[in-house]
C-alpha positions as MATLAB code, in Angstrom:
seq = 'XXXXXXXXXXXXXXXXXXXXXXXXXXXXXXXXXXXXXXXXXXXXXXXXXXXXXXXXXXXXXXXXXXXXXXXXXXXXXXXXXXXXXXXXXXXXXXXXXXXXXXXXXXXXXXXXXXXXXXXXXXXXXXXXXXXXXXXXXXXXXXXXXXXXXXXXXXXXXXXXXXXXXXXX';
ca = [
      -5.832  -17.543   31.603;
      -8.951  -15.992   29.999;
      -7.161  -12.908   28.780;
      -4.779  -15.411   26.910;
      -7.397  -16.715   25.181;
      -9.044  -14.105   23.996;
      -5.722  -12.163   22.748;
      -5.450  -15.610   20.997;
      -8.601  -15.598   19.547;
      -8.383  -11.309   19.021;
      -5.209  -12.443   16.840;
      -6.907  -15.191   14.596;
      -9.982  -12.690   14.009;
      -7.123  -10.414   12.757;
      -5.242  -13.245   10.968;
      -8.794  -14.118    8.578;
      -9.998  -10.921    8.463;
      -6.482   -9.568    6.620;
      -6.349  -12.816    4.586;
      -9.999  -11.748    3.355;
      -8.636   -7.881    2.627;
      -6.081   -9.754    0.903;
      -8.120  -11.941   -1.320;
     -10.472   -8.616   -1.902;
      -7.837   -6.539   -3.140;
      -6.486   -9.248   -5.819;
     -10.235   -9.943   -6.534;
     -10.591   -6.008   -7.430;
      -7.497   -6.097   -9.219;
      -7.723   -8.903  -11.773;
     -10.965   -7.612  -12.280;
      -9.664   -4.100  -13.207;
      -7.168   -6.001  -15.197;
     -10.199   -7.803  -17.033;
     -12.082   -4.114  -17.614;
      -8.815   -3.248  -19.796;
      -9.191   -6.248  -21.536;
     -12.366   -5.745  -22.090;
     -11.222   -1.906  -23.850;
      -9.360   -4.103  -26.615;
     -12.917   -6.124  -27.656;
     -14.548   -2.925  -28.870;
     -13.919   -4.418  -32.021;
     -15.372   -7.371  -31.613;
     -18.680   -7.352  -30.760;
     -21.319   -4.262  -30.502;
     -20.613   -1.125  -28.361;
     -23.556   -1.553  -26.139;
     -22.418   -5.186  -25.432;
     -19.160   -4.094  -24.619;
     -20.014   -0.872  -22.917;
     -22.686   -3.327  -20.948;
     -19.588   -5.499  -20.090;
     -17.609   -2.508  -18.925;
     -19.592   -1.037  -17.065;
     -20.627   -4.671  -15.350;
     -16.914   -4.953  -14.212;
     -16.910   -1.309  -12.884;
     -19.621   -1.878  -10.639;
     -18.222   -5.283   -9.396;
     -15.102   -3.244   -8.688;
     -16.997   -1.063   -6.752;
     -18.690   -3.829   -4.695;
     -15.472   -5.482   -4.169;
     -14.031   -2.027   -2.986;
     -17.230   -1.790   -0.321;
     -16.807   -5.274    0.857;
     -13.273   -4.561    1.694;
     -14.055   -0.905    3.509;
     -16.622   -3.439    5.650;
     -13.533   -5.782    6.215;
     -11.306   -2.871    7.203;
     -14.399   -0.815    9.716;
     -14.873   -4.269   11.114;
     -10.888   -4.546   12.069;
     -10.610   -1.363   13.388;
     -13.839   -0.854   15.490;
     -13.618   -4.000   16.380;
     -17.675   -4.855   15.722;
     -19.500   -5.477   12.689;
     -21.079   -2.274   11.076;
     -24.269   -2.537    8.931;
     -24.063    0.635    6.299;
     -21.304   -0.829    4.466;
     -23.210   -3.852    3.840;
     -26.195   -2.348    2.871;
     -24.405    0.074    0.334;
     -22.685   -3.024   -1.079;
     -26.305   -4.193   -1.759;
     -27.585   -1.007   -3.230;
     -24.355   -1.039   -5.400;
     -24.972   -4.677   -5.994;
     -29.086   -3.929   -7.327;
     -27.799   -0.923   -9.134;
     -25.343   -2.780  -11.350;
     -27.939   -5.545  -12.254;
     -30.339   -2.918  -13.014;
     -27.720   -1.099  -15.451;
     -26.558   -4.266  -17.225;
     -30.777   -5.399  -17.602;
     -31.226   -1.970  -19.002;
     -28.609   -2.357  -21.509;
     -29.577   -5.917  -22.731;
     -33.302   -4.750  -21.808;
     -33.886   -4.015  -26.233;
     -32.332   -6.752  -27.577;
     -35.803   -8.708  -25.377;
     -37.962   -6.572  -26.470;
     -40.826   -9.100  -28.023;
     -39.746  -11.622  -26.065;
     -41.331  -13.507  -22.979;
     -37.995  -12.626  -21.539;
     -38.787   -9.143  -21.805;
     -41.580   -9.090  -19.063;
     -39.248  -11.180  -16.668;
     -36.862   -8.760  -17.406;
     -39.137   -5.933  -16.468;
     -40.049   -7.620  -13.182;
     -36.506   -8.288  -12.104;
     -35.758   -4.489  -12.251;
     -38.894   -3.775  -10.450;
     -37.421   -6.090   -7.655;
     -34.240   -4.806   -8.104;
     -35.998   -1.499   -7.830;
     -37.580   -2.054   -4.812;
     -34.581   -3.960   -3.152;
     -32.843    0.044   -3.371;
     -35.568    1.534   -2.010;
     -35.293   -0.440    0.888;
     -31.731   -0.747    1.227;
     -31.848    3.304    1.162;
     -34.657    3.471    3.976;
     -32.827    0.894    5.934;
     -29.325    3.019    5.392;
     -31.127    6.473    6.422;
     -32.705    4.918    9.630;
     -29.453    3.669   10.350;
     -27.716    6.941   10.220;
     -30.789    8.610   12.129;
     -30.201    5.920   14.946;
     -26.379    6.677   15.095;
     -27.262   10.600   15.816;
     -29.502   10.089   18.671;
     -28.192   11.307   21.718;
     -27.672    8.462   23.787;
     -29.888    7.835   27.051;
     -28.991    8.233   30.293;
     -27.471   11.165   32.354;
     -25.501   13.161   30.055;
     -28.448   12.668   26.796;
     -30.322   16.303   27.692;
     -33.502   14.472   28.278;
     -35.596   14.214   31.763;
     -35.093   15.451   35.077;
     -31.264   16.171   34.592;
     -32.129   18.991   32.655;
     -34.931   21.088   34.820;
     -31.952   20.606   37.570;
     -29.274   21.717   35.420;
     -31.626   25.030   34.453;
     -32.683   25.255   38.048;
     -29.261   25.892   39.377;
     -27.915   28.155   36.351;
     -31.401   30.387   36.412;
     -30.568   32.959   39.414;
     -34.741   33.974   39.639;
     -35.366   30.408   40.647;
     -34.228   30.808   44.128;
];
């Protein structure tokens, strides 16, 4: 009886997380489809604004693209994995930073300016620890694991006991 519910509830888990995949993918392309639109404004406004808005929708795509690599790790290894979460973060930061930047002389003068300034500090400082939370991560994956087999403790002075032939 148990196993039936839990192949139920293993199929539902699959059932959401491909209608999510699903909804990801259209999200990343109508928002490619909105980046060529955005190509046939050049004309319209100024180059920075529309390289700003570019480059805005790029980035998105990008996030969108990480959320659904999380969507598809999480299906396969059957757990929830961090790094693709935090890169989606670091991608997010990055892209507000880029499109402050841009719009960044148009304040200058302005009160807005400063806030402006501060945001990308956060923003800033949000990487930084995205990043150091991403490299522990990876350092924590490549530990040897503990127990018999990890090359640590007394399983290794009896493994070089018996293959050291002076020790007898």
């Amino acid at each position: 009886m148990t196993d039936w519910i839990e192949e139920t509830i293993e199929r539902v888990e699959n059932v959401v997380y491909l209608a999510v995949a699903v909804i990801l993918f259209a999200v990343a392309a109508v928002v490619i489809g909105k980046t060529a639109l955005t190509f046939g404004d050049l004309g319209s406004g100024t180059v920075v604004e529309v390289v700003a808005d570019i480059l805005d929708l790029l980035l998105l795509v990008f996030i969108v693209v990480e959320l659904l690599f999380a969507v598809r790790t999480t299906l396969n290894r059957r757990e929830l994995v961090a790094e693709p979460f935090l890169l989606v973060g670091i991608i997010a930061s990055i892209k507000e930073i880029v499109v402050l930047s841009v719009k960044a002389p148009d304040l200058l003068g302005k009160p807005e300016f400063a806030d402006t300034l501060r945001l990308m500090g956060l923003l800033s400082g949000t990487i930084i620890l995205l990043a150091l939370a991403s490299f522990l991560l990876r350092r924590k994956e490549r530990e040897p694991s503990e127990g018999a087999n990890s090359g640590h403790g007394a399983d290794d002075e009896v493994q070089t006991e018996s293959h050291n032939p002076g020790s007898m």
